[in-house]
C-alpha positions in Angstrom: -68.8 6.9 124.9 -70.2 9.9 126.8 -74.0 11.0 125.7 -74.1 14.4 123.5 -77.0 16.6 123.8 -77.8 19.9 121.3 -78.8 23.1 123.2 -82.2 24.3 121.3 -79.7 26.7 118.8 -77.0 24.4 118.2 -79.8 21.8 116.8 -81.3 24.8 114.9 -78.1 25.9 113.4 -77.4 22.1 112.2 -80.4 22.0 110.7 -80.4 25.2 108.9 -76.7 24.7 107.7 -78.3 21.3 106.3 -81.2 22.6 104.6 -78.8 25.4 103.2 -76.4 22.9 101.6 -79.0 20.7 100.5 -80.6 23.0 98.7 -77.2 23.7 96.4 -76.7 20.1 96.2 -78.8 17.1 97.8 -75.3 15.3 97.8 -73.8 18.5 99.5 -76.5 18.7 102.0 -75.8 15.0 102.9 -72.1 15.3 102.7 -72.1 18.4 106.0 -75.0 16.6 107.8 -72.5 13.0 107.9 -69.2 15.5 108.9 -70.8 16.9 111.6 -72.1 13.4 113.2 -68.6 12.1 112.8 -67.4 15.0 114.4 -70.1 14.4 117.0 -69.4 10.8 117.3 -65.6 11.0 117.3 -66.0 13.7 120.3 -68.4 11.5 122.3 -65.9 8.8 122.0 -62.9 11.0 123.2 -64.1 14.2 124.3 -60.6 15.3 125.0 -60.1 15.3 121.3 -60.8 18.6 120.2 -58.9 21.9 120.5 -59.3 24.2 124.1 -61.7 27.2 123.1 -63.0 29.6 124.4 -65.0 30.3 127.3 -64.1 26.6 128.7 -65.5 25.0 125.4 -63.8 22.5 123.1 -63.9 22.4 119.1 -63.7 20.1 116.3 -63.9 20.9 112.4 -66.2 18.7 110.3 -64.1 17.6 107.3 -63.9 20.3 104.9 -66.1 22.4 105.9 -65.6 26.2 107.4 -67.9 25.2 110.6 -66.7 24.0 113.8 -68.5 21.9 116.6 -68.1 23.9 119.8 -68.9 21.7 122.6 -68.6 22.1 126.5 -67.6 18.2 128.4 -69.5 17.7 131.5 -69.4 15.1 133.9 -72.7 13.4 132.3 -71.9 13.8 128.7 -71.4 16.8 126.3 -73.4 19.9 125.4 -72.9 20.8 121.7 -73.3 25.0 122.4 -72.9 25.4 118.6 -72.4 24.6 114.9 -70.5 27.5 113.8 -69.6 28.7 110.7 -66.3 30.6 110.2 -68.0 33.8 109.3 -69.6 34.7 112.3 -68.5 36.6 114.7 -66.1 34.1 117.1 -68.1 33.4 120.5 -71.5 35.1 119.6 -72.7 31.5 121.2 -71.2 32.2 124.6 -74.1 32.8 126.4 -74.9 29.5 125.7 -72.5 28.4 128.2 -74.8 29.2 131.3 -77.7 28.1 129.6 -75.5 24.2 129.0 -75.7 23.8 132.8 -72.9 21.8 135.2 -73.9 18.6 134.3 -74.2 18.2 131.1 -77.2 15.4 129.5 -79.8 14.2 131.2 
């Protein structure tokens, strides 16, 4: 298992998106925040896993959800650039890729 580490904004987005679902629905609000640490977990165990992005970047779709987990693999672990919902503008995290670094977690 490589380590995964959230830039600043990716955490921030995960935890909005939580409190957003939550707030419909406790159950719902539970239900993204355990799809995206599958999708977390399932990437750490084979980071190869999800789909060639852009920019360099991988993604994986947590369950049923209209949010993908844009990640970059380094040689140290994996940088999680963003939780991104469908509805945004495609790459608007891509600045996020210098600010990721060549190595990846500490």
């Amino acid at each position: 298992m490589k380590p995964v580490r959230y830039l600043d904004e990716a955490r921030d987005e995960f935890l909005h998106e939580v409190e957003y679902f939550a707030a419909l629905s406790p159950r719902l609000g539970r239900r993204f925040d355990e799809a995206v640490r599958r999708a977390e977990a399932l990437v750490s165990e084979f980071p190869d896993l999800g789909t060639p992005y852009k920019y360099g970047t991988r993604r994986v779709l947590p369950g049923r959800f209209r949010f993908s987990l844009v990640y970059l693999v380094r040689e140290l672990g994996l940088v999680i650039l963003a939780v991104a919902p469908f509805k945004r503008r495609p790459g608007y995290w891509r600045s996020r890729v210098v600010a990721a670094g060549p190595g990846g977690p500490p």
